[in-house]
Steps between C-alpha positions, in 0.01 A plus 500: 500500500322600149213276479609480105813401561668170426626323809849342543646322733882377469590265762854528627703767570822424324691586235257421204187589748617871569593539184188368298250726793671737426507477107125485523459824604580653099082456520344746737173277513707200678465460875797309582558266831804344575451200780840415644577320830756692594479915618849523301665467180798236512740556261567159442841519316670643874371205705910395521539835601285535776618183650864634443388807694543789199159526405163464654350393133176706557342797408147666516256475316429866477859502332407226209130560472262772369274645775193355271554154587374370774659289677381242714675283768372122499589178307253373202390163574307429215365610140140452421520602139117410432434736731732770444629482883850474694466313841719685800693377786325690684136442412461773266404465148535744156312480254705576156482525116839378430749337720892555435649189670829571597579329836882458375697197644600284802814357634398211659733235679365154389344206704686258323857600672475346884578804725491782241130614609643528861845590475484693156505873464352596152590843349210582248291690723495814736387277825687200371843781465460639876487176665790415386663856595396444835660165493844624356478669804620224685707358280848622568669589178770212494270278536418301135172593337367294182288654213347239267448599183699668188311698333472859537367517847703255654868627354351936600403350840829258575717815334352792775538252776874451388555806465360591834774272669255185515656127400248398246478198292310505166343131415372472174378233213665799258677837550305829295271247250402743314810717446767443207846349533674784597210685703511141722875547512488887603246352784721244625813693498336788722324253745858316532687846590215545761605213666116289405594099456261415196425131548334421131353177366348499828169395602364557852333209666450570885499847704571475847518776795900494445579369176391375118525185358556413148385224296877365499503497873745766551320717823603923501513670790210804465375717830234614240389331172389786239261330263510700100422187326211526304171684439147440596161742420235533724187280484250751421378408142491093536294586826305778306443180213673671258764349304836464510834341398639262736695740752157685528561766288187684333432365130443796270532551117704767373371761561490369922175462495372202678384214302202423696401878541530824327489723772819356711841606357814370631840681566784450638664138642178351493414526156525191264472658107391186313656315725844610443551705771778752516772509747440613846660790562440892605632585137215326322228548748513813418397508081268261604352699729511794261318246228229385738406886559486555132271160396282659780473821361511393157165280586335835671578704163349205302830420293680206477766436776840390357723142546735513773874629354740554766868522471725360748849778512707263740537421852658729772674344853658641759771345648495667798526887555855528301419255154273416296448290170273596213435222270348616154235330309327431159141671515326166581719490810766261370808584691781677240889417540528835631517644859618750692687482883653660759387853661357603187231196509417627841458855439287394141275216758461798807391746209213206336370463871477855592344545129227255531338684802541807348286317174216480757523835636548611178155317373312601804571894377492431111302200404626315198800623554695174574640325145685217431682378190334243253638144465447214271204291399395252789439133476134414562408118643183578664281199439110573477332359779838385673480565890856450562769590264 
């Protein structure tokens, strides 16, 4: 390491982490570490695939990231920003000059459904994903499966179980929220020729070994309950004392930098802009990764950094290997009256998933490479001196 050179660590190894370390690296006086848990990159977006069995949703990360970074294996436990040092896991501890937070999202099962902690197989996470595989395992494939939840995860998983020859069920308060009238109806139409029962208005009040309960009484039959309802972030920045909005996600200003510290910049799921966080997704994880980078580098060239701008293009699903639906959106991710279905949609969502590891790789040879298209002026609520938003 140059003993001039500005230290950076970037904690987690996702989507917006890989992609911001590697960003970095347009400065050749940066010494970049990236602190991930995991030896692997998941590629989130095939977590239904892997439990399907066409996909092991992995890769290296000599494939996504540039041989600069360093990369080291632990889990941060805690900021302590006065200080300029991450807590480890393990014991260890850096020592840093800026800190790119970007430890992405959870999918946690909550405590408030009896059963769902014990009997509930989340789908958010790599660990969370194989369990579940291994449990399939034993779960002949006539025998009814539930999914709860309707939103993208839950109708990509319950559509590449059906389409595997599973029974499934999808339970939901609300089929594809945030799609458009006919983007909803393209979903529904491919999930009914898969043979998935979507059971809507629905709210889940009891998990059991065997079966689901709802809150109108009416019990499902389900050798496996896949839980896609909801997202969670992990805990680091209320335990670090930093402040956040009230899922836990990092307050920043526009530029996503923190508003308790200008040397920790936020990317990615965990990122609350003003308090008006974006949409968690892999699509816009990824500008805001890109933006962190730059207010980072912007700060080291002593110019100012710019307000967040990111454009939202749509939102791809696969409905299983064979279908697809692409619903198109206003910039400020508004969902459009327009879509696209059929094979098409699933050769245009295969294409955006290959594409956004090849964006890494790309950035890890070229960096500043990655670009994204500008979108409209955000709303800004941030309240001074607010602690929850």
């Amino acid at each position: 390491m140059s003993t001039n050179a500005t230290r950076v660590i970037v904690v987690g190894g996702g989507y917006a982490g890989v992609l911001a370390a590697n960003r970095l690296l347009q400065r050749t006086d940066v010494d970049v570490t990236l602190v991930n848990p995991r030896p692997q990159f998941v590629e989130r977006i095939r977590l239904h695939q892997l439990v399907a069995g066409n996909d092991d949703a992995v890769e290296d990360y000599s494939a996504v990231l540039a041989d600069s970074v360093k990369l080291v294996v632990d889990s941060a436990e805690r900021i302590d920003a006065d200080a300029k040092r991450l807590r480890l896991a393990s014991g260890s501890v850096l020592d840093y000059d800026y800190l790119i937070y970007a430890v992405g999202s959870t999918a946690p099962v909550p405590p408030s459904v009896p059963g769902a902690a014990e009997f509930a197989y989340p789908l958010g996470e790599l660990e969370a994903a194989r369990r579940l595989t291994a449990r399939l395992v034993d779960v002949p494939l006539q025998t009814p499966i539930v999914v709860v939840g309707g939103g993208l995860t839950g109708i990509e998983a319950a559509s590449e179980f059906a389409e595997a020859g599973r029974s499934v069920t999808l339970v939901t308060g609300a089929l594809g929220p945030s799609l458009a009238t006919g983007g909803r109806k393209s979903v529904a139409k491919r999930l009914a020729k898969l043979g998935v029962t979507v059971v809507d208005n629905a709210t889940v009040t009891r998990v059991a070994k065997d079966r689901i309960t709802l809150r109108d009484g009416t019990e499902l039959p389900s050798a496996a309950t896949v839980w896609t309802a909801g997202f969670g972030v992990p805990t680091l920045a209320a335990d670090s004392d930093l402040r956040t909005d009230r899922l836990g996600r990092l307050l920043t200003d526009e530029t996503l930098t923190s508003v308790d510290d200008p040397t920790i910049i936020a990317a990615g799921d965990a990122a609350s802009p003003s308090g008006v966080p974006l949409r968690m997704s892999c699509q816009l994880a990824m500008p805001l990764a890109s933006h962190a980078a730059d207010t980072l580098l912007a700060r080291l060239d002593d110019t100012k950094p710019k307000d967040l701008n990111p454009a939202s293009v749509g939102q791809c699903i696969s409905l299983g290997r064979h279908a697809g639906t692409i619903q198109m959106s206003h910039f400020n991710d508004e969902a459009l009256p327009m879509h696209l279905g059929g094979h098409l949609a699933a050769n245009i969502k295969e294409s955006v998933c290959k594409g956004t590891v090849s964006f890494l790789a790309k950035e890890a040879r070229k960096p500043g490479s990655y670009f994204w298209p500008k979108g409209g002026k955000r709303q800004k609520n941030l309240r001074k001196g607010t602690t929850n938003v």
